[in-house]
C-alpha positions, 0 to 999 in steps of 0.5 A: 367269852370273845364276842369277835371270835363269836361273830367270826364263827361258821353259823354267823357266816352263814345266818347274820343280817349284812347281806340279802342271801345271809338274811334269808337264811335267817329268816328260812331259820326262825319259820324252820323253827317254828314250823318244827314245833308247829308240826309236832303239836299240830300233826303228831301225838297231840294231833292223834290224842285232840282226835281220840279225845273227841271219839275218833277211832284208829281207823278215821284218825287214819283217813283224817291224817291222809287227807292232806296229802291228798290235797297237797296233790294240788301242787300240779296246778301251782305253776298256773297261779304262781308263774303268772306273777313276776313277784309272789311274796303278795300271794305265798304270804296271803296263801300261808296266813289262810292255811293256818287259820283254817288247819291250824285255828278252823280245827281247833274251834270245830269241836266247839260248834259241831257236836253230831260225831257223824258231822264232826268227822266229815267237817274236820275232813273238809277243813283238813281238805280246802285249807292244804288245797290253798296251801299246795297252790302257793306252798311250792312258790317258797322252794323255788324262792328261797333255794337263792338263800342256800347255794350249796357252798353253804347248804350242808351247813345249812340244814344242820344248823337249821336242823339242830337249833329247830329241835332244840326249840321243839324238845323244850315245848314239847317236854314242857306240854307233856308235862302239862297234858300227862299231869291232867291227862283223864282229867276234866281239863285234858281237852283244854290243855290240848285246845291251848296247846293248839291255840299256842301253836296258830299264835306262833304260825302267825310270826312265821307268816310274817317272818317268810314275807321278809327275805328279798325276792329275786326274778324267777328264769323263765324258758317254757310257757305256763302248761299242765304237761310242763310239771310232768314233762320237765321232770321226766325230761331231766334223768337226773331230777326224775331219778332223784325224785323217784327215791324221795317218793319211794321212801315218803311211801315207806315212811308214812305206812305207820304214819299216825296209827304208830301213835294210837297204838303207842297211847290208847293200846300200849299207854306210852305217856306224852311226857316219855314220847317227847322227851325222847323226841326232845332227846334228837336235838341232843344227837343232832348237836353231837353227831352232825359233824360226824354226819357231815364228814360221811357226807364230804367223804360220798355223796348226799345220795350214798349217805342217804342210802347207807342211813337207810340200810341203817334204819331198817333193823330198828323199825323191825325191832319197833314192832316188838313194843308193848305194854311190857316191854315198851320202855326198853323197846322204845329207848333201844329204837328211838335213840338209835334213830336219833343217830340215824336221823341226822344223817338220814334227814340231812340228806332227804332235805336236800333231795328237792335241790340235789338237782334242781336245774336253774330255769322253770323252777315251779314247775319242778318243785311243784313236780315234787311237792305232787309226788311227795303228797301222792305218795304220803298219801298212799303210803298211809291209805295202804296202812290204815287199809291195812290195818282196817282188814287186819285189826282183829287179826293177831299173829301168834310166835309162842306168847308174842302175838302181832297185832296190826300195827305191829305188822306193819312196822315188819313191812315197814322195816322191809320197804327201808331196806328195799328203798336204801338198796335201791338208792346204791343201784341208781347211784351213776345215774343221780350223782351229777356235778353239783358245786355251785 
């Protein structure tokens, strides 16, 4: 193996240690890593799976799994805080380390000391609530720091890379928890297997703290005074920002309509095992390393924005399709869609990665970010308060084709697969108004 050739290849242009932009990157690479993984164990079927594990039924796992958007609406006061500073490494990393020990550590020992249902539901809720609270007031800090590190010379590159090597990472811990929870699953150690799959996950966030703390910091432009109406009149006085902006929110809506009530349909009414859950989401880190190319090719040949839109038109049939799984028919069901979205996924998350940055002007840039960290939050949050209301009227509600009967949550897939393709459709009309020149 040619060890120069290695050194001299496209990934260590764009992360090694030699200069202070590369170095962020890297640095951006190893909390994208660990932030992936933390979000499958500490937010996905295993954050769904602690919850039914301590009685929670479908509808307050919904309202717990909204409660930080809701807070992450706090971002509109983060110019406040953060524009008061010229340097904010102090804070942000101060800030990151509260989070996790409150959302990560305070939730994990809170079934330990409270024991009422009532009181455990209602504290679980008020820890989700303050600790994304401190998260959104200094989390926005980190978009206008680090978007220095990827100047979009390099940026595509980029979030493959950072894309590919997270999910890489995530599919080995999560085939290896899986194996582990479905192996002692109704068993008297399942509880302890998702506690220590919780207490490895606040480990780990520890090193991303530390690991965020390193990059350089730069001057922050300045050109507006610190007020409220700034994170609103600045986005709304910049047509392509705002345009750009009211895709993100539309699509963040759509998406997060079956955000946690999907998988406590998946294990407490189909009875997917973990094990079949991760390893296909395991399998993305295969796609992203096959198909990133191709991805990248239709994103050179249009535009970010067209490439989101065309994976967007792609997605919706398969989300339609995801409301045909049941006990009998999940295997293929689940195969034929999540695969599929694999494909699609890589270019849909490679392009809605890049929407906050896509443009993003050079001064006042908290106030922007802390525009988009808003609406992003707001509309996550009434796109899972719209689908868990849902679902709550509904949930005894079966709609009958021949021997087919859908059921709630498979409803709402159908909505769902709709709002993808209206959203995508959208995304081609407002094309000559997002579409600037961006090249720096």
């Amino acid at each position: 193996m040619n060890i120069k050739r290695i050194r001299n290849s496209n990934f260590f242009r764009v992360f090694n240690l030699k200069d202070d932009l590369a170095k962020g990157r890297t640095s951006m690479l190893v909390s994208s890593i660990i932030v992936t993984i933390n979000t499958f164990l500490t937010s996905g079927i295993f954050h769904t799976a602690f919850l039914i594990s301590n009685d929670i039924d479908i509808v307050k796992v919904g309202i717990i799994s909204f409660i930080p958007f809701l807070a992450n609406t706090f971002s509109i006061f983060s110019p406040f805080i953060l524009e008061r500073f010229d340097r904010r490494k102090g804070i942000l990393t101060l800030g990151r380390l509260l989070y996790y020990t409150l959302y990560i550590l305070g939730v994990t020992l809170l079934p330990l000391v409270v024991k009422d249902q009532n009181a455990k539901v209602v504290s679980f809720a008020v820890i989700v609530f303050v600790s994304n609270v401190i998260n959104a007031l200094t989390v926005t800090g980190y978009a206008a720091w680090h978007v220095n590190f990827i100047p979009n010379k390099v940026r595509a590159d980029y979030l493959s890379y950072m894309q590919t090597l997270s999910y890489v990472f995530t599919g080995v811990v999560l085939i290896v928890s899986s194996l582990v929870a479905d192996r002692l699953r109704g068993s008297a150690y399942e509880n302890t297997v998702l506690f220590s799959i919780r207490i490895f996950a606040y480990i780990i966030a520890i090193v991303d703290v530390i690991v965020l703390s390193l990059p350089k910091e730069f001057s922050y432009a300045k050109k507006v005074k610190i007020k409220l109406k700034n994170v609103f009149a600045l986005p709304f006085s910049y047509k392509p920002f705002i345009y750009t902006m009211l895709i993100a929110f539309s699509w963040t809506f759509v998406q997060n309509l079956t955000y946690s009530l999907l998988d406590y349909y998946l294990l407490n009414d189909v009875g997917v095992e973990y094990i079949f859950i991760n390893a296909i989401n395991a399998g993305y880190a295969i796609f992203l390393l096959v198909f990133s190319r191709y991805w990248k090719r239709v994103l050179a040949k249009h535009s970010w924005l067209k490439t989101f839109g065309i994976a967007g038109i792609m997605l919706s049939p398969t989300t339609f399709l995801y409301s045909f799984a049941t006990k009998a028919t999940y295997i293929p069901i689940m195969l034929i869609v999540r695969l599929s979205q694999h494909f699609i996924g890589v270019g849909l998350n490679l392009t809605f990665a890049n929407m906050v940055y896509v443009n993003l002007p050079e001064e006042d840039r908290t106030n922007y970010t802390s525009f988009h960290q808003f609406g992003s939050n707001l509309s996550a949050f009434m796109g899972m308060l719209a689908g868990t209301t849902f679902v709550a009227i509904t949930k005894n509600f079966v709609i009958t084709f021949g021997n087919f009967g859908f059921t709630s949550v498979q409803q709402l897939l159908v909505i769902q697969s709709v709002g993808q393709l209206l959203v995508a459709l959208m995304v081609l009309k407002l094309l000559p108004k997002v579409e600037v020149n961006n090249e720096e």
